[in-house]
C-alpha positions as CSV (number, residue, x, y, z in Angstrom):
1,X,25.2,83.0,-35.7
2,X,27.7,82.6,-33.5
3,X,31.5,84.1,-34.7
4,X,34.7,81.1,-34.5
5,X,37.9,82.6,-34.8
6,X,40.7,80.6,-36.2
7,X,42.1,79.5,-33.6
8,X,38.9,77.8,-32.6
9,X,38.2,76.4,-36.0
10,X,41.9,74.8,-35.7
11,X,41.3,73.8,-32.3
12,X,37.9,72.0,-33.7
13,X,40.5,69.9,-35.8
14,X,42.7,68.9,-33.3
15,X,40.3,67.4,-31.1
16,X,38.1,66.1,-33.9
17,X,41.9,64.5,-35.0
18,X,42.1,63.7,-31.0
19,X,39.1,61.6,-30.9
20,X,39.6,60.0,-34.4
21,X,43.2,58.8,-33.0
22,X,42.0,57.6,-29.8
23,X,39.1,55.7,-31.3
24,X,41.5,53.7,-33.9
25,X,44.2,53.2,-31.1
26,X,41.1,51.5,-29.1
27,X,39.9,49.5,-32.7
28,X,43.2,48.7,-32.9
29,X,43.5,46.8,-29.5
30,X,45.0,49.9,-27.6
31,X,48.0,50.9,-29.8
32,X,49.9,53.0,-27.2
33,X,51.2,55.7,-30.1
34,X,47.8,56.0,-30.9
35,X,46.4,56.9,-28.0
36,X,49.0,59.1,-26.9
37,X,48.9,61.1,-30.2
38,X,45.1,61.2,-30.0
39,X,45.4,62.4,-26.1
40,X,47.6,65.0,-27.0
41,X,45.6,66.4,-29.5
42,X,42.3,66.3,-27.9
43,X,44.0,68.5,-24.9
44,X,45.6,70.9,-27.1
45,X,42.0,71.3,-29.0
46,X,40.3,71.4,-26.4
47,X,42.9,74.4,-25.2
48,X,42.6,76.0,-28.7
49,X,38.3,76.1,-28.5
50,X,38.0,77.4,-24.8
51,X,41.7,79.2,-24.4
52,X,44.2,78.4,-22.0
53,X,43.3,80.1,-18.8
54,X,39.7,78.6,-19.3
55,X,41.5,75.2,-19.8
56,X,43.7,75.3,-16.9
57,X,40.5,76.7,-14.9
58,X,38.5,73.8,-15.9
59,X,41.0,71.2,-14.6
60,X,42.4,72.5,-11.7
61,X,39.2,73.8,-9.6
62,X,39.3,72.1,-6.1
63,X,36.2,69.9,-6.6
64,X,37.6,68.2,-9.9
65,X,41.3,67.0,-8.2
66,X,39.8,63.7,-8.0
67,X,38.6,63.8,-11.9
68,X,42.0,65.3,-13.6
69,X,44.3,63.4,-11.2
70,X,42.2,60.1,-12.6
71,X,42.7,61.4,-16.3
72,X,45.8,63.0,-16.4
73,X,47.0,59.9,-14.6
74,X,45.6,58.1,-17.2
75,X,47.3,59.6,-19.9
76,X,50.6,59.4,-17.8
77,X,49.9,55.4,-17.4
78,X,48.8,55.2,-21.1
79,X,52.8,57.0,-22.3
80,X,54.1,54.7,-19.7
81,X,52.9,51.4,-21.8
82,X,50.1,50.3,-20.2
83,X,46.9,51.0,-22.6
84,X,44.3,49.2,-21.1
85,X,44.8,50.4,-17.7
86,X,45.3,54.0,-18.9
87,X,42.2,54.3,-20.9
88,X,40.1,52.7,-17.6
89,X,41.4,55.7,-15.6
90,X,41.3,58.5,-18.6
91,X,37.4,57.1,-19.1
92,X,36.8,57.6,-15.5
93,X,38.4,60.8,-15.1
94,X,37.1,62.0,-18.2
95,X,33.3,60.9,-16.8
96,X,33.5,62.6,-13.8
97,X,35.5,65.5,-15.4
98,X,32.3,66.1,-18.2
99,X,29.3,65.0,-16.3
100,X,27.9,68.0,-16.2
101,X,27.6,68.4,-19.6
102,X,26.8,64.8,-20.5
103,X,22.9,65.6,-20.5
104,X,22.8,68.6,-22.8
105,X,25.3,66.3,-25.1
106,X,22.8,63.5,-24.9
107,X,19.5,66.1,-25.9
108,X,21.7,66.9,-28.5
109,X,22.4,63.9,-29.8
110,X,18.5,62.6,-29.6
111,X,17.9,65.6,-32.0
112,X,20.2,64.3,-34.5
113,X,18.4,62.2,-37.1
114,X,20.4,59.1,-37.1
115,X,21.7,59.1,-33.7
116,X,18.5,59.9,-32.5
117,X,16.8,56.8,-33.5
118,X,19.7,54.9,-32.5
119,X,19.6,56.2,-29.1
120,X,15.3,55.4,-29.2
121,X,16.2,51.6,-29.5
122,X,14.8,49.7,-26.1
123,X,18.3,48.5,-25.1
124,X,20.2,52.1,-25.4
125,X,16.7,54.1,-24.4
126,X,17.4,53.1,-20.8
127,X,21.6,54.2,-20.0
128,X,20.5,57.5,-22.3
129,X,17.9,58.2,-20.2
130,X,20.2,57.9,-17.2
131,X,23.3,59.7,-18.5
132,X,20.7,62.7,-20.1
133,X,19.5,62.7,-17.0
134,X,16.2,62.2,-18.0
135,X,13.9,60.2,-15.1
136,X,10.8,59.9,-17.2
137,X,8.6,62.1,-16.1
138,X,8.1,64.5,-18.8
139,X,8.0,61.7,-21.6
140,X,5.3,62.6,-23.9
């Protein structure tokens, strides 16, 4: 079993918090406070789980200037008061930021009951095969 300290079981919170705020500022047709709140907290879980060095490690490598500068941008253009455009380029920056580990979250997520079956219907089959990256070929 793996050992969380507390500062990871906080940080946890804040980004589940993060993503619960950024989902209602989206359902509620991109409510700037909302997304700004849930922004801020999903980067300062994400810096409680994974530490701060590793944080500031994981944005600012060389090959991911392209990635941050579209999601940090995003959050800058989301605080400025325009949602819309924001959460285009925080989505894009956050895709290319995590597309490394968008396959072993999609395995995951086929091996949860409910999501699983969701993600077996033929319409969704399809993009979960291509974000898992999962060609096909070793379909039993």
């Amino acid at each position: 079993m793996i050992d969380i300290s507390d500062t990871q079981k906080i940080g946890v919170g804040l980004a589940g918090f993060g993503v619960t705020f950024l989902f209602l500022g989206v359902i509620l047709l991109f409510d700037k406070g909302l997304l700004a709140i849930g922004n801020i907290l999903f980067i300062s879980g994400l810096s409680c789980i994974i530490g701060l060095q590793r944080t500031f490690f994981f944005f600012f490598q060389r090959h991911k200037v392209k990635a941050t500068s579209a999601f940090f941008g995003g959050i800058l253009i989301v605080l400025i008061g325009w949602p819309v455009f924001g959460m285009v380029a925080e989505l894009y920056g956050f895709l290319l930021l995590f597309k490394g580990f968008m396959p072993a979250a999609v395995n995951f997520l086929r091996m949860v009951p409910i999501v699983g079956s969701i993600l077996n219907l033929p319409v969704i089959r399809g993009f979960a095969n291509r974000l898992g990256g999962d060609n096909g070929r070793n379909m039993v």
